[in-house]
C-alpha positions, 0 to 999 in steps of 0.5 A, spaced: 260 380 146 262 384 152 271 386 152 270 382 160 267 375 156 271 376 151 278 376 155 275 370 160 273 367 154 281 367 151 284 366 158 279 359 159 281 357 151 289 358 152 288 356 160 285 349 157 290 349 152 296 349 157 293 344 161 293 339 156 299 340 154 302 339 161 298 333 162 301 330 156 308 332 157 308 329 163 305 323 161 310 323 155 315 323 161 313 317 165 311 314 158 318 315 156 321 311 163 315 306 161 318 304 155 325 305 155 323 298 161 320 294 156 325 296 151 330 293 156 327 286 157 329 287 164 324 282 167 324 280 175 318 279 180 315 284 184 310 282 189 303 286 190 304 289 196 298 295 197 290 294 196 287 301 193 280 304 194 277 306 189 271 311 191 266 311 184 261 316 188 255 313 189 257 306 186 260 302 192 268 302 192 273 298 187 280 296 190 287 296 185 293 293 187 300 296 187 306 293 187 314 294 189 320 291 187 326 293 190 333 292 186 340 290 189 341 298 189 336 299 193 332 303 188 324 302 189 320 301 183 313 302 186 306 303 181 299 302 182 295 298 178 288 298 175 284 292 177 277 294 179 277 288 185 270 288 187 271 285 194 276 288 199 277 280 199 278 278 193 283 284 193 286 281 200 288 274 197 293 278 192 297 280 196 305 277 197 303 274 190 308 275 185 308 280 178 312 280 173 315 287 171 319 291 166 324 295 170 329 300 166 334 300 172 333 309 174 326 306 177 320 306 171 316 300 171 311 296 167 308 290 169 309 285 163 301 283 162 301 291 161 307 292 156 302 288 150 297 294 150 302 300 152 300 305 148 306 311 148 302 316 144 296 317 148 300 323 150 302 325 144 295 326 142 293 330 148 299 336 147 296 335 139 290 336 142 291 342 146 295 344 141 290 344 136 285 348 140 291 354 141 291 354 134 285 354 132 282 359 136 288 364 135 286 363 127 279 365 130 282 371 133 286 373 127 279 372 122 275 376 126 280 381 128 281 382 119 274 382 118 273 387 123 278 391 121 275 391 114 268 394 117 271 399 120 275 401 114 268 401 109 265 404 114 261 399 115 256 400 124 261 393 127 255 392 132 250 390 126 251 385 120 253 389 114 246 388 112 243 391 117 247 397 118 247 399 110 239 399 111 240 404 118 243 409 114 
């Protein structure tokens, strides 16, 4: 492998790695706000408020909801919610209506019918994950770097499988 592939290949590996990682602390951040709310038991009714197209590409648009309360302090608690509404109509004939939401009083939110199956763990799994791959690729590195070494010392050709650079001798 070409040194350019091979440094494109350590910048695509650790670049992934890191992304991952940010997209799993950041979700470990609006999951902590999201359970410290259900931990709480601080149940008021918000009202849905907003209609979200959901353009799939090819497949005609879905609609979500979302959702606004605002408490005596004035502080907003606002969030989107998956619902996949197939007609603008059905979407329409939501809103003004109530929805029963966690709050935790510094504006996380979780509506009550989500809480039963939040999972806080997602993001943990996605920071192991990312940090799996940097791991396992720089244990790759390491391997290869020794194995290489040890060629070089036994004067062994490193561009040739060892049975093939003894038989060019």
């Amino acid at each position: 492998m070409g040194k350019v592939k091979f440094i494109l290949l350590s910048v695509f590996a650790y670049s992934l790695c890191a992304l991952l990682i940010c997209i799993g602390v950041l979700n470990h951040i609006k999951n902590k706000g999201r359970l410290d709310a259900i931990q709480g038991e601080v149940v008021v009714q918000a009202e849905w408020f907003a209609i979200i197209p959901v353009d799939h590409g090819r497949a005609p648009a879905t609609y979500d909801l979302g959702y606004r309360y605002i408490d005596e302090n004035g502080l907003i608690y606002q969030e989107k919610c998956s619902f996949v509404l197939k007609t603008y109509e059905e979407a329409e004939s939501y809103m003004g209506k109530k929805v029963d939401i966690y709050i935790d009083g510094k504006g996380h939110s979780i509506p009550v019918y989500e809480a039963k199956s939040f999972n806080v763990n997602a993001a943990w799994i996605t920071i192991g994950i990312g940090i799996g791959i940097a791991v396992s690729y720089t244990a790759g590195l390491i391997i290869w770097g020794v194995v290489k070494h040890r060629r070089k010392k036994h004067g062994e050709d490193e561009d040739l499988p060892s049975d093939m650079a003894q038989t060019n001798e």
